[in-house]
C-alpha positions in Angstrom: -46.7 -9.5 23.3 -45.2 -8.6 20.0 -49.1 -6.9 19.1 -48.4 -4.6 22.1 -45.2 -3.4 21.0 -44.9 -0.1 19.8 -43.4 1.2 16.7 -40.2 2.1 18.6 -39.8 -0.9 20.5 -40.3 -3.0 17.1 -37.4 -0.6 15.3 -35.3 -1.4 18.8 -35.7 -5.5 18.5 -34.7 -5.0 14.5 -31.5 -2.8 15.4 -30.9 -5.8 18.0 -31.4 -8.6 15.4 -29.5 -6.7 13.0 -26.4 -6.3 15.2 -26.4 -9.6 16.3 -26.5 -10.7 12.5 -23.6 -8.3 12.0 -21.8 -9.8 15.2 -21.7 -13.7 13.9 -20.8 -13.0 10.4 -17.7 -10.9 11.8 -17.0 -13.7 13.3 -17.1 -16.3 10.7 -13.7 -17.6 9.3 -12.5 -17.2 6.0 -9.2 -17.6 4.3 -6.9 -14.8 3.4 -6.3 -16.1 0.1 -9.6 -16.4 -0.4 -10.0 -12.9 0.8 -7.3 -11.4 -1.3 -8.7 -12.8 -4.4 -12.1 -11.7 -4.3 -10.8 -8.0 -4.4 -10.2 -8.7 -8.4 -13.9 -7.5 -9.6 -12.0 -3.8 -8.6 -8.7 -1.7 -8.7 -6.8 -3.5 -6.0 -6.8 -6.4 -8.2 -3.0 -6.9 -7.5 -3.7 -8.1 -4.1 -4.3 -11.4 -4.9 -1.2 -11.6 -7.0 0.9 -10.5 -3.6 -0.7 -12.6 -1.1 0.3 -15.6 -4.4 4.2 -13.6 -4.1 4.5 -14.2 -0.6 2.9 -17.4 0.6 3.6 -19.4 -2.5 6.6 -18.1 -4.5 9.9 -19.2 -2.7 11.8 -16.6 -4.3 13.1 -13.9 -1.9 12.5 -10.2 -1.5 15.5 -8.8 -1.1 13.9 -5.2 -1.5 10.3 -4.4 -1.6 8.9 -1.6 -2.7 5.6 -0.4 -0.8 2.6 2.6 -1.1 -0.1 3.7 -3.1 -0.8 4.2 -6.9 2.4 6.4 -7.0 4.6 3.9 -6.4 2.6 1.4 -8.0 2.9 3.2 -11.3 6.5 5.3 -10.9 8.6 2.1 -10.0 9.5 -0.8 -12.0 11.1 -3.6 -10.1 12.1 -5.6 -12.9 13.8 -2.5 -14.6 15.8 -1.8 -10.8 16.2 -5.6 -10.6 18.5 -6.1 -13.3 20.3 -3.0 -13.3 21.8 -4.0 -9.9 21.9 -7.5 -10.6 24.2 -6.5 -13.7 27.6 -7.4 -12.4 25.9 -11.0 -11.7 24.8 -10.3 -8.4 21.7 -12.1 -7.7 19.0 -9.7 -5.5 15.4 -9.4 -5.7 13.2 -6.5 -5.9 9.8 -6.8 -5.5 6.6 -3.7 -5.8 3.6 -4.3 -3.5 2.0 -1.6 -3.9 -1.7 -0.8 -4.2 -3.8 2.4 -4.9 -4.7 4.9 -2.0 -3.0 6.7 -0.1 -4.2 5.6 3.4 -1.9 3.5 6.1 -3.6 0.8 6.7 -3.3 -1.3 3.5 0.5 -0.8 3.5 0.4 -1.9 7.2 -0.9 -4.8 6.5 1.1 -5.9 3.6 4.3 -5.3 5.3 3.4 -7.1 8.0 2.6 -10.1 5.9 5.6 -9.3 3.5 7.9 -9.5 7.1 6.4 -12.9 8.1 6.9 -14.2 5.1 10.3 -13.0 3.2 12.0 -10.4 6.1 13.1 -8.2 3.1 16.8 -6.1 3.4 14.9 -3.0 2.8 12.0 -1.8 2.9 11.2 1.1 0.6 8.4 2.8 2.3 6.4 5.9 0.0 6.0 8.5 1.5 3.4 11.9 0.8 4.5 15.3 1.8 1.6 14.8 4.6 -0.6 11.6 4.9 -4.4 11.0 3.8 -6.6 10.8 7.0 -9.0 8.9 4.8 -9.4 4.8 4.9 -8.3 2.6 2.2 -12.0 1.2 1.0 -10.6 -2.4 0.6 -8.7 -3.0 3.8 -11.9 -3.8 5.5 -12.4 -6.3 3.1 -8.9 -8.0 3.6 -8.2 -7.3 7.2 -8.9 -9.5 10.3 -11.3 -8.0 12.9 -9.0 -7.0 15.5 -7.5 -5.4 12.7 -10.6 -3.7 11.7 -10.6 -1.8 15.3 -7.4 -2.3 16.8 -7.2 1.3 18.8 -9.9 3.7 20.2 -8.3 6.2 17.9 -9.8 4.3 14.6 -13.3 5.4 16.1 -12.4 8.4 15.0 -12.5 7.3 11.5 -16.6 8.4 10.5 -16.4 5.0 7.4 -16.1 2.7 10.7 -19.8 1.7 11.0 -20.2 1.2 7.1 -16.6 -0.5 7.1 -18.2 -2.9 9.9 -21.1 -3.7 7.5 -18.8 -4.4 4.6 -16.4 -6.5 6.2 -19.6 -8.5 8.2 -20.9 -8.7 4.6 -17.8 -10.0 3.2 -17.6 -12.4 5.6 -20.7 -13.9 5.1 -20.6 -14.2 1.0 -16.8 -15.8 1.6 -18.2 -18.2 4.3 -21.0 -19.2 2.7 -19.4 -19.7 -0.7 -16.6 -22.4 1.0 -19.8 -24.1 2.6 -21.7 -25.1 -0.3 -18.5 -25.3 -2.6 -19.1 -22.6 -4.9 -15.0 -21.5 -4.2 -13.7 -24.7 -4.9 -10.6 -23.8 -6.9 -10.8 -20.4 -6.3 -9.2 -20.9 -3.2 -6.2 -23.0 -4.3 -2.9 -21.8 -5.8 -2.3 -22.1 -9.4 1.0 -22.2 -10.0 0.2 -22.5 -13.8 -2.4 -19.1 -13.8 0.2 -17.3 -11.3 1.3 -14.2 -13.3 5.1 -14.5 -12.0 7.8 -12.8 -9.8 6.6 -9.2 -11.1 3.9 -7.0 -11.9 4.6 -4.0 -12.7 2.0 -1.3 -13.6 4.3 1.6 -15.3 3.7 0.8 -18.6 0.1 -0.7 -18.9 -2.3 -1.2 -15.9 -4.2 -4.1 -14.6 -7.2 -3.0 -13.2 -10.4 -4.1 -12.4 -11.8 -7.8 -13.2 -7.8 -7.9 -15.7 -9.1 -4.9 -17.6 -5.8 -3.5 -19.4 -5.3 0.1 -19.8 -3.5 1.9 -22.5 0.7 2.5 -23.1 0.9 5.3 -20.4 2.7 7.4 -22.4 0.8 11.1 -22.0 1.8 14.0 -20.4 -0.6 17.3 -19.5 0.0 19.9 -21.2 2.6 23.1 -19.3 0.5 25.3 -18.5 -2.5 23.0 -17.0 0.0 20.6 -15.1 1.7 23.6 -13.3 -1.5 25.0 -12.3 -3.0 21.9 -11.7 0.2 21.5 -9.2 0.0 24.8 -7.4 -3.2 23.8 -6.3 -2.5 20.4 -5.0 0.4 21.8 -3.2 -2.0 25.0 -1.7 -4.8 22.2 -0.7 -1.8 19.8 1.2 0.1 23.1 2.8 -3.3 24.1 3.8 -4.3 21.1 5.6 -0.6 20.7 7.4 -1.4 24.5 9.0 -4.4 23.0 10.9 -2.9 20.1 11.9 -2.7 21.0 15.2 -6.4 21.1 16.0 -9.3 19.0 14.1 -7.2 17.8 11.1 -4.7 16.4 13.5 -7.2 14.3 15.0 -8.4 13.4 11.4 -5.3 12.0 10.8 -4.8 10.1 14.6 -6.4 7.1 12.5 -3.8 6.6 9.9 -0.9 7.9 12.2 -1.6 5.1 14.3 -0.9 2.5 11.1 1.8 4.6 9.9 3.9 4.0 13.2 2.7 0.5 13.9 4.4 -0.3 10.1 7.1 1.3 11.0 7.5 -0.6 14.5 6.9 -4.0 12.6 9.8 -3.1 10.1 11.9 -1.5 12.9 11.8 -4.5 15.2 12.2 -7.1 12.3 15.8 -5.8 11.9 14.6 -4.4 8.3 16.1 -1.3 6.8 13.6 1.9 6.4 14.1 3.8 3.3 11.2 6.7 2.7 11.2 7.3 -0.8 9.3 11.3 -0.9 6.7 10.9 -3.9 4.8 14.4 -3.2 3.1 16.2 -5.9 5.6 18.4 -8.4 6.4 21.4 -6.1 5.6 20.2 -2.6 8.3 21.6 0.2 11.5 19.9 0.3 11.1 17.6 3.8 7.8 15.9 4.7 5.7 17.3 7.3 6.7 14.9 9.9 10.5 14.5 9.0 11.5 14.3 12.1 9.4 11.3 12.8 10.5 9.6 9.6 14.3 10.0 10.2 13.8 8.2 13.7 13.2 5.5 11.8 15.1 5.4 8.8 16.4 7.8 5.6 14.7 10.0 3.5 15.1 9.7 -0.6 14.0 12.7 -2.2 12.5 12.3 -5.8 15.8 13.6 -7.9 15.3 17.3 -9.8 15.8 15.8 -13.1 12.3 13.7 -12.5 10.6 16.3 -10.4 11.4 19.1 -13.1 10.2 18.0 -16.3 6.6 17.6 -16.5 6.6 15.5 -19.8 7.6 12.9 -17.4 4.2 13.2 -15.6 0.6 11.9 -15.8 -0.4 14.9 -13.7 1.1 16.7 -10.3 1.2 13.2 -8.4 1.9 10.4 -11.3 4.4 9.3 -13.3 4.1 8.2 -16.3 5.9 5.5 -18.3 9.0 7.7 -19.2 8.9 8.9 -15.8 8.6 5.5 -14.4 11.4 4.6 -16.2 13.5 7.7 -15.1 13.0 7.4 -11.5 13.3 3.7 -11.6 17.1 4.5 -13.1 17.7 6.5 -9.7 16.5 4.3 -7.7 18.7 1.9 -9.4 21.5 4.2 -9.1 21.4 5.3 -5.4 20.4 1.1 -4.6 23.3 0.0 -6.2 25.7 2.7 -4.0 23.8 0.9 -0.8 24.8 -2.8 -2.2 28.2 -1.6 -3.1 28.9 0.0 -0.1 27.3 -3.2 2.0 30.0 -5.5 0.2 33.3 -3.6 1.1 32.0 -3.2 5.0 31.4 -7.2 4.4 35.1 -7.2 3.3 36.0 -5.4 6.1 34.3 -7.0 8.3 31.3 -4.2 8.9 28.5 -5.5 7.7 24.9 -3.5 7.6 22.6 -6.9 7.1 23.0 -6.6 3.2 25.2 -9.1 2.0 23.8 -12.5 0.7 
C-alpha cells in the first residue's frame, strides 16, 4: 500500500507521525524543579535559584520585587532589606526577577511566589508600554495549559516553535528521570543553595555561573542621550498604532499582564508599579489607567532618571545607579511600613504589620 503512495500522501503520514510524537512528549511529566534548573546552560540561570527561594527556604517574602533585566540589575534587596529593617524591624525583601521584558515569565513566578509566600507587596516593573514579544524560556518552564491558555496567544507567530521546544524539553527531562541520568539534580541542596538573595547589580550570574565584570560603566553624554531619544521615538511610535495591528500584537502579553495582576489582586496582595522606562520616556505609562485600577504607580525619582553616569545605557542601571534607586525605594518603603504601624496603633491596619 505504502509503494502506491504518493509523494504528498507520504509528507502527510510524516506530518501525522510527527504531531503525534509532539502530542505524547507534551504530555509527559516532569518536575518543575527539574525544569527550573535545566534553564542554567543560559541567562535565566536565576530561575532555579527562585523555584529553591520559594519551595525550600522557609523564610518569608515580605516584599518581592518582580520584572525583567531592569529590575534584575537596578534593585538590590539586600541593600533595601536592611535599610528598613534598621530600627530592628524584621521584613524580608526578596528580587525575582529575570531578563525580558515579556508577561508571561513574571506571570508565572508570581503565581508561584503567591502559593508559596503570599508576599505584603508586590512590586511589579513596569515599561512605558509592554513588549508584544514571548519570553524564549517560559515555554521551557511552563505547564501546557499554560503554554496556550487563551485563543489570543495564537496570535503569538513563536507558538508553533514554542510547541516544539517545550515537546522537546519534555522529552530530554522525561527521559533523563527514566534512566537516572538526573539523580541529584533533582533534589534540593541545601548545602549548594546560594542563600536568601541574589542580587545582580553589582556582578552578574549568567549563563552556566559565568560571572560578569563590577558594573561600574557609564556611556558616554552625548551617545547615551542620543541613544535615548531613539528608544523613546521607537516606544512612542509603537503606542500611536496601538489601536490597529500593534494592539493586537500586544493581545498576547496583555492577557498575562492582567491575569498577574488578577492573581495578586485576589490574593489580598498589595500592587506597587515601580515605572522603569528608558531615560526620557513620558511621565505616566501608556496604560495608566489600567495600572491604577489595580494599584499605585512609583515613578523612578529625577535624581536617578537625570544623571546618566548612573546608567549602563537608556534602559539600565548600573551599579551606582542600582544603588541610588535602591535608596529610594528604601526611602518611600520605609514611609509605607511606618505609616502601616501607626494605623496598627490605631487600630487601621493595611495588611502590613507582622
Amino acid at each position: 500500500m505504502f509503494r502506491e503512495a504518493t509523494p504528498l500522501q507520504y509528507a502527510a503520514a510524516m506530518l501525522a507521525t510527527a504531531l503525534c510524537v509532539i502530542l505524547v512528549c507534551c504530555l509527559l511529566p516532569t518536575q518543575p524543579y527539574a525544569r527550573f534548573r535545566a534553564v542554567a546552560n543560559t541567562d535565566y540561570i536565576k530561575a532555579g535559584w527562585i523555584y529553591e527561594r520559594l519551595n525550600f527556604d522557609p523564610t518569608p517574602i515580605d516584599f518581592a520585587f518582580v520584572g525583567s533585566s531592569r529590575t534584575l540589575l537596578g534593585i538590590d534587596s539586600e541593600q533595601i532589606e536592611n535599610a528598613i529593617n534598621a530600627d530592628g524591624a524584621h521584613w524580608h525583601v526578596e528580587n525575582i526577577a529575570l531578563p525580558h521584558l515579556a508577561q508571561d515569565l513574571p506571570y508565572l513566578t508570581v503565581r508561584l511566589l503567591l502559593e508559596k509566600k503570599r508576599p505584603r507587596i508586590l512590586f511589579l516593573e513596569t515599561d512605558y508600554i509592554g513588549d508584544w514579544h514571548d519570553n524564549p524560556v517560559y515555554p521551557l518552564l511552563c505547564d501546557l495549559d499554560d503554554l496556550i491558555p487563551t485563543p489570543v496567544a495564537l496570535i503569538n507567530p513563536h507558538l508553533p516553535m514554542q510547541i516544539v521546544e517545550f515537546s522537546a524539553r519534555r522529552a530530554k527531562l522525561f527521559l533523563s528521570a527514566l534512566i537516572g541520568a538526573s539523580a541529584g539534580t533533582d533534589t534540593f541542596d541545601a548545602a549548594a543553595y546560594r542563600g536568601q538573595h541574589w542580587n545582580d547589580v553589582y556582578i552578574t550570574t549568567n549563563h552556566d555561573g559565568v560571572r560578569s565584570t563590577p558594573r561600574l560603566k557609564n556611556m558616554e553624554k552625548a551617545a547615551f542621550d542620543k541613544a535615548a531619544k531613539e528608544w523613546v521615538a521607537s516606544t512612542l511610535a509603537t503606542s500611536a498604532r496601538y489601536r490597529g495591528w500593534v494592539g493586537l500584537q500586544h493581545g498576547r502579553d496583555d492577557y498575562f499582564l492582567r491575569s498577574l495582576l488578577d492573581v495578586a489582586k485576589n490574593s489580598g496582595t498589595r500592587i506597587v508599579f515601580l515605572y522603569q522606562p528608558a531615560v526620557g520616556s513620558p511621565a505616566d505609562p501608556f496604560k495608566s489607567d489600567m495600572l491604577r485600577r489595580y494599584g499605585e504607580i512609583w515613578p523612578m525619582p529625577e535624581a536617578v532618571t537625570a544623571d546618566y553616569t548612573l546608567w549602563s545605557n537608556p534602559t539600565h542601571l548600573n551599579y551606582r545607579g542600582a544603588e541610588a534607586y535602591s535608596a529610594w525605594i528604601s526611602q518611600e518603603l520605609k514611609k509605607v511600613v511606618d505609616a502601616s504601624a501607626g494605623n496598627a496603633d490605631a487600630g487601621n491596619t493595611i495588611g502590613l504589620q507582622r
